[in-house]
NUMAR-464480 format. One record per residue: x, y, z of N, C-alpha, C in turn. Coordinates in steps of 0.2 Angstrom, whole numbers, padded with zeros to 4 digits, always signed. Layout:
N
XYZXYZXYZ ...
This chain:
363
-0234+0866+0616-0227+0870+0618-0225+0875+0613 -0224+0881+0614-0223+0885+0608-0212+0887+0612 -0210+0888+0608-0201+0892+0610-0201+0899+0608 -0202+0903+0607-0200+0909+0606-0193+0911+0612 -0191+0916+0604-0185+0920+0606-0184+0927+0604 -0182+0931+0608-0183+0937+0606-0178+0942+0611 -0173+0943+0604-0167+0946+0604-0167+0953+0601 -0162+0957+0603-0160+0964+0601-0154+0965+0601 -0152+0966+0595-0146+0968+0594-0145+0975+0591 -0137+0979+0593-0138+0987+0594-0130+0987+0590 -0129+0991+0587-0122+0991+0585-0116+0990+0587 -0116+0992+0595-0108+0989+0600-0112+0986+0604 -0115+0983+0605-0118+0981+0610-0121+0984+0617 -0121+0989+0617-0123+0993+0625-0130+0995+0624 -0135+0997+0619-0141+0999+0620-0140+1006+0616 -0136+1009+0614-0135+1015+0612-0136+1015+0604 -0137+1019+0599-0135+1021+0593-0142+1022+0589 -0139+1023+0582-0146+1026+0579-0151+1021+0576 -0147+1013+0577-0153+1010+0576-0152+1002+0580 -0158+0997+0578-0156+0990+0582-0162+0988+0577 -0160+0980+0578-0163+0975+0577-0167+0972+0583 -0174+0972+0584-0179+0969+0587-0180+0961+0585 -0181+0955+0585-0182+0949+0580-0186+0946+0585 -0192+0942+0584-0193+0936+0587-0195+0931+0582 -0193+0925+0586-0195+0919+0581-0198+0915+0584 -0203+0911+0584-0206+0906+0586-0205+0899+0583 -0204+0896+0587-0207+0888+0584-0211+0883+0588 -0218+0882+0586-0223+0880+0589-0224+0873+0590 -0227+0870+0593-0226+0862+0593-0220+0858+0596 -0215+0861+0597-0208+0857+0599-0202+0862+0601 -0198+0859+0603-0192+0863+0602-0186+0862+0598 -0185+0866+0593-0183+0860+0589-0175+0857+0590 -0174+0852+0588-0166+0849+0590-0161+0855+0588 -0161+0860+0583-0156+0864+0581-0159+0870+0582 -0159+0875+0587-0163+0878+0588-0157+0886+0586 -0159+0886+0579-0154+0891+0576-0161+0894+0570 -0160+0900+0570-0162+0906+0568-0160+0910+0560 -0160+0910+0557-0159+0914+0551-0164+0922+0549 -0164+0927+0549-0166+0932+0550-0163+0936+0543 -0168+0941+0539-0161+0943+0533-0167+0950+0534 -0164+0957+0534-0164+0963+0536-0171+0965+0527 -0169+0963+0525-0177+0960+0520-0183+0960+0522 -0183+0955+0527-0188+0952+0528-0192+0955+0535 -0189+0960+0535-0190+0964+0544-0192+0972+0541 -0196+0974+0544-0201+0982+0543-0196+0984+0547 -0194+0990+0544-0190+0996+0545-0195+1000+0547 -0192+1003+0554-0196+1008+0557-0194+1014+0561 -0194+1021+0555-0189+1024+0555-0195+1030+0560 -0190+1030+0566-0196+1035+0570-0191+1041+0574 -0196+1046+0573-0191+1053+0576-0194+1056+0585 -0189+1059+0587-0191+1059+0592-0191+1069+0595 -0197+1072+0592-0195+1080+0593-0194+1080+0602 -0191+1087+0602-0190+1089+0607-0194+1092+0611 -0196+1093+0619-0201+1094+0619-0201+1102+0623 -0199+1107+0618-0196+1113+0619-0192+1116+0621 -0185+1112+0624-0179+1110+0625-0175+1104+0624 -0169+1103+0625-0166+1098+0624-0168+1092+0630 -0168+1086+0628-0170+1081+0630-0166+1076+0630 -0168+1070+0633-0166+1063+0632-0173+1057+0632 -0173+1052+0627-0176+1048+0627-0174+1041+0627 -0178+1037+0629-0175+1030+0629-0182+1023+0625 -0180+1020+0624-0186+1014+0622-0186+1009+0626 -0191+1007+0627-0192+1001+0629-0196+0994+0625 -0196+0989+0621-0197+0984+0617-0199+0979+0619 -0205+0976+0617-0206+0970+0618-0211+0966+0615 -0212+0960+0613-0217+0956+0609-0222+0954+0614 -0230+0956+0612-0238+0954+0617-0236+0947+0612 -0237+0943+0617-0238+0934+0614-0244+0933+0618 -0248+0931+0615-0254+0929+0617-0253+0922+0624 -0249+0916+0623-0248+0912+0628-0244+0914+0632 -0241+0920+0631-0236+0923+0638-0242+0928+0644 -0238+0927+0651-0244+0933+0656-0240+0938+0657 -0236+0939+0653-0231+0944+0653-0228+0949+0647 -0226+0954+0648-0222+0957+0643-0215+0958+0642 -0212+0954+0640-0203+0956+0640-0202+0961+0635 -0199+0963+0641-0195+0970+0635-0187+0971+0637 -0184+0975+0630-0177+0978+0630-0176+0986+0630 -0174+0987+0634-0173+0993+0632-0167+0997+0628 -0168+1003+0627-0162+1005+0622-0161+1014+0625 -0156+1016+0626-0155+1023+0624-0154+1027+0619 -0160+1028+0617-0160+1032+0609-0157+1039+0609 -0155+1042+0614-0150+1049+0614-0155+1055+0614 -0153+1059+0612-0156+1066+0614-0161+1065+0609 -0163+1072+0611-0169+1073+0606-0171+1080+0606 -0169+1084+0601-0173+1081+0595-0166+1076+0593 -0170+1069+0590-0166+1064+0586-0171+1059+0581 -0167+1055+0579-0171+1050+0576-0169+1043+0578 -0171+1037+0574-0169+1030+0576-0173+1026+0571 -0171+1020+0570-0172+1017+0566-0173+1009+0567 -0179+1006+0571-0179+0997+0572-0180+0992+0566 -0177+0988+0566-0178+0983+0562-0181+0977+0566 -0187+0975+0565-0192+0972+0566-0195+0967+0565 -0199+0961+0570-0202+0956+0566-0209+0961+0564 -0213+0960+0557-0219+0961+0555-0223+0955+0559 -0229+0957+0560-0236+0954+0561-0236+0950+0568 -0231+0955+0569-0231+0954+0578-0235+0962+0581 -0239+0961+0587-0239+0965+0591-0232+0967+0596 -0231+0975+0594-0225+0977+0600-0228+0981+0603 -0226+0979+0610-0229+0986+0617-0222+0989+0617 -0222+0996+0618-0217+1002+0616-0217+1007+0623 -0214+1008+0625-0214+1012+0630-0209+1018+0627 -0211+1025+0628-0206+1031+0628-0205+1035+0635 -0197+1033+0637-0196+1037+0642-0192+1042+0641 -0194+1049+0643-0193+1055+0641-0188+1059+0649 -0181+1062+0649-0181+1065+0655-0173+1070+0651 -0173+1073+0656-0167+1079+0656-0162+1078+0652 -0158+1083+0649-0152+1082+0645-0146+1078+0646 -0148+1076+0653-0142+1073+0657-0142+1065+0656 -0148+1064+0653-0150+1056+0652-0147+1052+0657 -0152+1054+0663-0150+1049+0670-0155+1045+0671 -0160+1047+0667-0168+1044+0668-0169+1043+0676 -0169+1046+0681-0169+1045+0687-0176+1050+0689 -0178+1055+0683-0184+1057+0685-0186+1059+0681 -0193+1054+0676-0194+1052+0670-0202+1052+0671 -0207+1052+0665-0213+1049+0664-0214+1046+0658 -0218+1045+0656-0219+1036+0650-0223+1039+0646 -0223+1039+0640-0228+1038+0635-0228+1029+0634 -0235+1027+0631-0236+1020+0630-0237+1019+0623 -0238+1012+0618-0241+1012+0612-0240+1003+0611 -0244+1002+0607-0245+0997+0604-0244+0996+0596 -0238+0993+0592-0240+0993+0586-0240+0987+0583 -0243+0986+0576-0241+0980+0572-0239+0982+0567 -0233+0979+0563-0231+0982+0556-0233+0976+0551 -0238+0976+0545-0240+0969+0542-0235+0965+0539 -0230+0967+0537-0227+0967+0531-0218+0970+0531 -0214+0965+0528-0208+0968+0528-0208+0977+0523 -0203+0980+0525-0205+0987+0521-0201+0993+0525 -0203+1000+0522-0202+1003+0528-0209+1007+0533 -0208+1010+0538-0213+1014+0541-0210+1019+0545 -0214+1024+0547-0213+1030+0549-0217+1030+0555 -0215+1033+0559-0219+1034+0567-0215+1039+0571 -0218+1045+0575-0215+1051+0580-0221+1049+0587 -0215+1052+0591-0217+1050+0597-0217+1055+0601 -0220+1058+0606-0222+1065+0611-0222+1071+0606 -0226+1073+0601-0228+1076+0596-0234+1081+0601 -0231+1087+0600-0235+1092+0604-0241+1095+0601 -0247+1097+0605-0248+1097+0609-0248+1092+0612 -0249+1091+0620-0251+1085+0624-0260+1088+0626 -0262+1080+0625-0270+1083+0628-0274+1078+0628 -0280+1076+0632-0281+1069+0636-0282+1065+0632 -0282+1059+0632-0283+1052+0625-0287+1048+0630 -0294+1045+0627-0298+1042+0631-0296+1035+0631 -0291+1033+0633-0289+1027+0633-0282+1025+0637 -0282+1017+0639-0277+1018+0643-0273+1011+0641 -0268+1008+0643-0264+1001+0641-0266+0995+0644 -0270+0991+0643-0270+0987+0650-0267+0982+0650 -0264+0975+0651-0260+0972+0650-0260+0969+0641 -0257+0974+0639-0256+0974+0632-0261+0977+0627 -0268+0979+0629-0274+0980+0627-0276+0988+0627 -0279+0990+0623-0279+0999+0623-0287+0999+0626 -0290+1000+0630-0297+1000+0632-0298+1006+0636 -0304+1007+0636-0305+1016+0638-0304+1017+0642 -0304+1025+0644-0300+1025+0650-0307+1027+0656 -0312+1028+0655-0320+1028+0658-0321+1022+0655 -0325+1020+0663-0330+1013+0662-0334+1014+0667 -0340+1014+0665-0345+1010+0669-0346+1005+0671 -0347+1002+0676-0346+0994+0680-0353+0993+0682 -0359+0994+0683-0366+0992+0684-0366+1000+0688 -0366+1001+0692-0364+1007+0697-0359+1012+0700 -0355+1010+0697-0347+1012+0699-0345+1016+0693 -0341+1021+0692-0338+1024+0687-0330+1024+0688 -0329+1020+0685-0319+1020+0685-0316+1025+0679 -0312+1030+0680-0307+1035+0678-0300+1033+0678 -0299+1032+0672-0290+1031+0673-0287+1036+0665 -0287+1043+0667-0283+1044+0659-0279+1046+0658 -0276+1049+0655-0271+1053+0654-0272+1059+0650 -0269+1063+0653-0271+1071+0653-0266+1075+0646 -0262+1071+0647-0253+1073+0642-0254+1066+0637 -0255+1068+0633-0254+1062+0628-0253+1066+0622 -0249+1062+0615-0245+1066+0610-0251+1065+0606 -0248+1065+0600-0254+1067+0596-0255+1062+0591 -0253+1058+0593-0255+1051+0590-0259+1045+0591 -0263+1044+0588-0269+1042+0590-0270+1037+0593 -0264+1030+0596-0265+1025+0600-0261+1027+0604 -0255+1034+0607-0251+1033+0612-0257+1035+0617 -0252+1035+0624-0256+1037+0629-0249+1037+0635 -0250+1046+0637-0246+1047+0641-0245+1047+0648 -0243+1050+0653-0243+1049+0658-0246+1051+0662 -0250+1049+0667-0256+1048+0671-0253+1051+0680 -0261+1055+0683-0259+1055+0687-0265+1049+0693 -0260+1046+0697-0265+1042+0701-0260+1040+0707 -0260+1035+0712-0258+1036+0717-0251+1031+0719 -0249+1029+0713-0244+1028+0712-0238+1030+0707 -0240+1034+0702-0236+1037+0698-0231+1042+0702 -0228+1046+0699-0220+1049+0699-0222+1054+0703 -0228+1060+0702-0229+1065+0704-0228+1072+0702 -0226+1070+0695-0226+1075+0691-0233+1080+0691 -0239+1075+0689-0245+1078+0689-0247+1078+0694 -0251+1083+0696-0256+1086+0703-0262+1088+0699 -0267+1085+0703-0275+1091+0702-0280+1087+0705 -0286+1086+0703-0291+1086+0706-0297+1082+0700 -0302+1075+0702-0305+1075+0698-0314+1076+0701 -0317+1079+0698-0324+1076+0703-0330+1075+0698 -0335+1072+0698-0340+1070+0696-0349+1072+0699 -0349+1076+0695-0357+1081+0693-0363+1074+0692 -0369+1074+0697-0374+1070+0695-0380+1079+0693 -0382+1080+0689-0387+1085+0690-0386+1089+0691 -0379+1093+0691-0379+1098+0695-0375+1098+0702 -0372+1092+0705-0373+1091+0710-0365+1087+0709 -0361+1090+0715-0355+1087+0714-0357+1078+0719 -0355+1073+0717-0358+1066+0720-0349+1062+0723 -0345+1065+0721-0339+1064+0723-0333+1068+0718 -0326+1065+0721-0321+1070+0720-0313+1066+0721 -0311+1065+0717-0302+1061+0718-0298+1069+0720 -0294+1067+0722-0286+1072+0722-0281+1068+0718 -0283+1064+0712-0279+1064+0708-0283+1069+0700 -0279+1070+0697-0282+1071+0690-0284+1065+0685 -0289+1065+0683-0291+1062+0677-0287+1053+0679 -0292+1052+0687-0289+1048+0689-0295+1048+0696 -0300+1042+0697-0304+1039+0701-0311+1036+0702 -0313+1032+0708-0320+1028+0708-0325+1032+0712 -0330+1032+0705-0336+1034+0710-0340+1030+0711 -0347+1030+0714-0350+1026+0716-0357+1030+0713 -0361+1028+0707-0366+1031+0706-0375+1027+0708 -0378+1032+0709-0387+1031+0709-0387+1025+0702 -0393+1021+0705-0395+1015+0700-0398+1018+0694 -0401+1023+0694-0406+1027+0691-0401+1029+0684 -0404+1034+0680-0402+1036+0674-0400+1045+0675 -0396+1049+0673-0395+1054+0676-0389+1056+0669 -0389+1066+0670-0385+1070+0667-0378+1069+0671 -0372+1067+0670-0367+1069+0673-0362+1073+0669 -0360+1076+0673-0354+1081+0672-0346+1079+0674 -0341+1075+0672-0336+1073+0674-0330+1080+0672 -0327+1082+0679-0322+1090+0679-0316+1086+0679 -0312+1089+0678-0303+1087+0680-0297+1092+0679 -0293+1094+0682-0290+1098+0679-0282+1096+0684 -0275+1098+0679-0268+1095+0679-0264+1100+0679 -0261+1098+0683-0256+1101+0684-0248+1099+0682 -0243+1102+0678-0236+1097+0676-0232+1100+0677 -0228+1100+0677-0220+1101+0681-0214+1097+0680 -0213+1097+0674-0207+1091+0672-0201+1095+0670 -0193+1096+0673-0187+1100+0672-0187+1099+0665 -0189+1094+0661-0188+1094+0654-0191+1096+0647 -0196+1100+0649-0201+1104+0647-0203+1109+0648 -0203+1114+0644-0208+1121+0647-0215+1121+0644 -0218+1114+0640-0223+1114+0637-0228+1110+0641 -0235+1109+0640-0241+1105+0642-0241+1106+0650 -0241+1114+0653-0242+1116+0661-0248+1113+0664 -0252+1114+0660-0259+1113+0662-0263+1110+0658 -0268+1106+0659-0275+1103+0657-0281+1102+0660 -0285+1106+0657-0293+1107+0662-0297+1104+0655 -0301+1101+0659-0308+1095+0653-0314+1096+0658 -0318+1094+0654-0324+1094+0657-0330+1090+0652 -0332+1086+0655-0337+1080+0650-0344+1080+0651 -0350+1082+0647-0355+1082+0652-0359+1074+0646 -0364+1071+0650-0365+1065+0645-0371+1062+0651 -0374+1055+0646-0379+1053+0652-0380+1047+0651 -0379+1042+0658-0377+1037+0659-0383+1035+0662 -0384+1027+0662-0388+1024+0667-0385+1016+0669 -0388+1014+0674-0385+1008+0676-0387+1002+0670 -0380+0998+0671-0379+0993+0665-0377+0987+0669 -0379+0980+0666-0378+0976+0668-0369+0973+0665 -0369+0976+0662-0362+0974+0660-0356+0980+0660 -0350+0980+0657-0347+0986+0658-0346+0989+0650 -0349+0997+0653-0350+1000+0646-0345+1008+0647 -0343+1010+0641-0337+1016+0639-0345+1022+0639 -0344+1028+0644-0350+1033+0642-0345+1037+0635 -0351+1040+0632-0348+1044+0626-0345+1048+0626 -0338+1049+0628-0333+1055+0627-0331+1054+0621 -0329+1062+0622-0325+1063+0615-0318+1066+0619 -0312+1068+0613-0305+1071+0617-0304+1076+0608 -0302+1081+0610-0298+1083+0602-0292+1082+0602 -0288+1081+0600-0278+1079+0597-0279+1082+0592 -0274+1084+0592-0270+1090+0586-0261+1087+0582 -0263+1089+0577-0257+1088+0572-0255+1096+0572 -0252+1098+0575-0250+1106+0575-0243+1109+0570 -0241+1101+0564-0236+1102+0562-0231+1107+0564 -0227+1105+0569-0219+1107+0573-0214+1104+0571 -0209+1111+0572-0203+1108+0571-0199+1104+0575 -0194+1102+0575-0191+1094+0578-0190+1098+0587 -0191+1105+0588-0189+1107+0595-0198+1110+0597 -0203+1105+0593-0209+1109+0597-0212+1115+0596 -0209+1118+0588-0210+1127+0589-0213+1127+0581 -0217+1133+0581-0220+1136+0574-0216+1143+0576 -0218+1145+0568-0214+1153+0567-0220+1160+0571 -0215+1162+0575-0221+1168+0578-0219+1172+0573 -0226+1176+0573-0227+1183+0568-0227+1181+0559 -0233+1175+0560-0234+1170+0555-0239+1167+0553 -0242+1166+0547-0248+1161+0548-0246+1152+0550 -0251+1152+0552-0249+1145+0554-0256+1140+0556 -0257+1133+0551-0262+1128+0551-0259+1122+0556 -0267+1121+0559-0267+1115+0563-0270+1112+0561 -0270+1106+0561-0277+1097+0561-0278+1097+0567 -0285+1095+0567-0287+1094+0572-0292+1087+0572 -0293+1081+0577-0297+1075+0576-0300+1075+0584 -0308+1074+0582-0311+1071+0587-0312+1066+0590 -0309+1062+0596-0308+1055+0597-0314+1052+0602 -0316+1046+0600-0318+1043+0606-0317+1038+0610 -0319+1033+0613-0315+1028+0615-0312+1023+0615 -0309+1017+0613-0308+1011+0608-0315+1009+0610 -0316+1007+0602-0324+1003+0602-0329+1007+0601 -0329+1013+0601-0335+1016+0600-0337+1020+0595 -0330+1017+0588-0334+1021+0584-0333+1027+0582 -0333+1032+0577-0334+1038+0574-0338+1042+0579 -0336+1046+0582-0342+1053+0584-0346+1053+0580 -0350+1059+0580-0353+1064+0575-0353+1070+0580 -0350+1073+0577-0348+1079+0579-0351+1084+0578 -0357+1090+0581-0362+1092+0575-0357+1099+0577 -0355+1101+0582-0351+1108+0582-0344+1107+0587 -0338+1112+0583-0334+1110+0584-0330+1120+0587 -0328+1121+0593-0326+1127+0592-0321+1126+0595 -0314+1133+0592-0308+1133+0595-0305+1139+0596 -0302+1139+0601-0298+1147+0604-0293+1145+0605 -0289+1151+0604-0282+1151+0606-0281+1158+0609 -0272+1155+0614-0270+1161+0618-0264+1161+0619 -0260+1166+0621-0255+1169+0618-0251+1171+0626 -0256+1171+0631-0254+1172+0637-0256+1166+0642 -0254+1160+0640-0253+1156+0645-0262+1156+0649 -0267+1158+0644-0273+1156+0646-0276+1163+0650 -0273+1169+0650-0276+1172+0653-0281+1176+0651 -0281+1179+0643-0286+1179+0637-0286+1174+0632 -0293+1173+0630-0293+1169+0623-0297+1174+0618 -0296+1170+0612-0300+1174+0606-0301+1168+0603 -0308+1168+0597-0309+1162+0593-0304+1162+0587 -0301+1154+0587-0299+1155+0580-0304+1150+0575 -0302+1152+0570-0307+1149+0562-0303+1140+0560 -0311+1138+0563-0311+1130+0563-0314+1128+0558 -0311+1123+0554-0316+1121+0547-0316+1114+0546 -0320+1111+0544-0321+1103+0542-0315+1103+0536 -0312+1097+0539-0308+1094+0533-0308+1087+0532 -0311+1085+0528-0310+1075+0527-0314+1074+0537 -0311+1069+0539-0312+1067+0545-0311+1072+0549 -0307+1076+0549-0307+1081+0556-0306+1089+0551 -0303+1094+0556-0305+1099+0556-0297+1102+0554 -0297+1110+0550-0292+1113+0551-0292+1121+0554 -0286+1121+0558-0289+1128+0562-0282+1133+0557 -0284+1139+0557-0278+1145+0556-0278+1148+0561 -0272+1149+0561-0271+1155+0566-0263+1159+0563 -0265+1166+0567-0258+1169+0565-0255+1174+0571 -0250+1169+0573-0246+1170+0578-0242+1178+0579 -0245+1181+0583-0241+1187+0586-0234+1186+0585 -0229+1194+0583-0223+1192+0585-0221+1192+0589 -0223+1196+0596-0220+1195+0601-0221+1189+0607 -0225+1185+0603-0228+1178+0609-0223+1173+0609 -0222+1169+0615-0218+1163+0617-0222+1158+0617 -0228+1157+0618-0231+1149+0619-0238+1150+0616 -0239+1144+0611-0247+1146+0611-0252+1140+0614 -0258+1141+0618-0262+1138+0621-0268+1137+0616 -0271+1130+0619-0276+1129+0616-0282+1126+0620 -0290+1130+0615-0295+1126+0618-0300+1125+0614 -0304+1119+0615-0308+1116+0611-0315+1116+0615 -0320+1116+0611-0326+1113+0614-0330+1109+0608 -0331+1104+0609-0335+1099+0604-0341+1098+0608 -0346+1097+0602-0353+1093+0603-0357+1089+0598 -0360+1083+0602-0360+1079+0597-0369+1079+0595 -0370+1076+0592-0377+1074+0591-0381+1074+0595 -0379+1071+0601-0385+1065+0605-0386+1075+0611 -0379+1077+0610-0380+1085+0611-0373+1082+0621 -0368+1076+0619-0364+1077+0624-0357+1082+0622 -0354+1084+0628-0351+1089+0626-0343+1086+0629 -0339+1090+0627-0330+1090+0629-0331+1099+0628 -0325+1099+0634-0323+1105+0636-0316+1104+0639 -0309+1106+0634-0305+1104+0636-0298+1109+0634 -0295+1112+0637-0288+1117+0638-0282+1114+0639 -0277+1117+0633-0271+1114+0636-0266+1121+0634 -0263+1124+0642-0259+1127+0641-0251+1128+0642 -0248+1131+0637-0243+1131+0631-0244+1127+0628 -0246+1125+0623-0248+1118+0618-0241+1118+0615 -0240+1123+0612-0231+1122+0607-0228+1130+0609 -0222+1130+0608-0219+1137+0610-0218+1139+0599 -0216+1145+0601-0213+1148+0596-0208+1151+0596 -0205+1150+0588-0199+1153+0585-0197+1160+0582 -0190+1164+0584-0191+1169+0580-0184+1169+0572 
């Protein structure tokens, strides 16, 4: 028998202000006859996290909750963290998993038409920590939440190929944002379809979202996708086009094919914008599935655009430590800059991925 408890407490009590206390405590084996609590703001990870905006004014909300291993569930609390741009600040149990949900909607904070970013965190240790949350650009993350677990978001199953990703995800490397499939909000629209040789073998009407049924045999596929987004709270991440070519053959077990995804640190300011008629550096990182490990990346190329994708030009991409740094120097008269990327790895698999308005600009 384990008793956990897990409490949130907010300044006035409503769920509102610039910070709160998360706490869980267990006691395992019993419950104990004085089941009273001591808690001292020492002994709890300070988690000071900002919330940019996502090209205009916004509202954001939290959702909180401790993954316990002998629960089949997740409780959570939620909280109105206010506009954004903003910050907040939780006080935390350490060396617990917390599943996070961010709900993002209009300046109105009615949340009545809203979509999610997801995460998982642990903080080891009392202290402080830093963390942002819908960091633009947005751009696919091979990965997805599944009942508390971050696992890929392609899988192979002996002959079947399951798609579940998300097209819009920030730029941090365990979130994962909001997906289109046959149940979500409907923000996102597109289309996905799957290439054996050349050869279209099937096709979803969701984006980055469906089951195919492949040949036993060994074969080149091509996996296409492309999104559409329309959210009143954003004029940024319109669109995302990918395209993955890789080569798969039947498994008796379930196996992740080798994708890659690039995420960008585009260092922006708290409303999403760089200075136009400026220079201006990005990071950039190649990702792969969970569990699979470091790419090798043997070539990396990048464009940028200035009209919503109707021309591009190459910009100058460089190795730096683990990933790449790009330059570029923003026009003065531009309002949004797009981005696109092509990696290739080794084994010679590719990603081919567009995301347009990545971040707006300042004058």
């Amino acid at each position: 028998m384990s008793l956990h408890i897990f409490t949130t407490w907010t300044p006035d009590g409503t769920g509102d202000g610039r910070y709160q206390y998360s706490v869980l405590t267990t006691s395992k084996g019993r419950i104990p006859d004085e089941p009273v609590f001591r808690v001292h703001r020492s002994d709890l990870a300070a988690v000071r996290t900002g919330y940019p905006a996502p090209g205009r004014a916004a509202c954001v909300s939290t959702w909180t909750g401790p993954d316990l291993p002998d629960l089949p569930v997740i409780v959570s609390h939620g909280l109105l963290a206010g506009p954004a741009p903003g910050a907040h600040t939780v006080h935390t149990t350490p060396g617990v998993r917390w599943s996070d949900d961010l709900l993002m909607d209009g300046d109105d904070c009615a949340f009545q038409n809203l979509e999610a970013t997801q995460s998982g965190e642990r903080y080891p240790g009392a202290g402080e920590y830093t963390r942002r949350w819908n960091t633009a650009p947005l751009t696919p993350a091979l990965a997805y939440w599944n009942g508390g677990d971050l696992t890929p978001a392609v899988v192979r199953r002996q002959d079947r190929l399951d798609v579940n990703m998300s097209l819009f995800s920030d730029g941090v490397p365990n979130h994962v944002g909001p997906r289109d499939a046959p149940w979500e909000d409907g923000h996102i629209t597109g289309s996905t379809t799957l290439k054996l040789d050349g050869r279209p073998i099937g096709t979803s009407q969701d984006a980055g979202f469906g089951t195919f049924t492949l040949p036993g045999g060994g074969g080149r596929y091509r996996l296409e996708t492309t999104a559409e987004r329309n959210v009143p709270w954003s004029p940024l991440g319109t669109r995302t086009d990918a395209a993955w070519t890789f080569t798969s053959a039947h498994t008796g077990t379930i196996a992740a094919p080798p994708l890659m995804a690039v995420r960008y640190d585009a260092g922006l300011d708290g409303h999403s914008r760089a200075l136009a008629g400026a220079a201006h550096r990005i990071g950039a990182k190649v990702q792969t599935p969970p569990g699979a490990g470091a790419p090798k990346v043997k070539r990396l190329r990048v464009r940028v655009s200035y009209d919503d994708g109707r021309t591009w030009r190459d910009a100058a991409a460089r190795p730096a430590g683990d990933g790449w740094t790009i330059d570029l120097r923003h026009p003065a008269d531009a309002e949004y800059v797009s981005l696109s990327a092509t990696a290739v790895d080794a084994a010679g698999d590719t990603v081919e991925q567009s995301t347009i308005r990545a971040y707006a600009l300042r004058r």
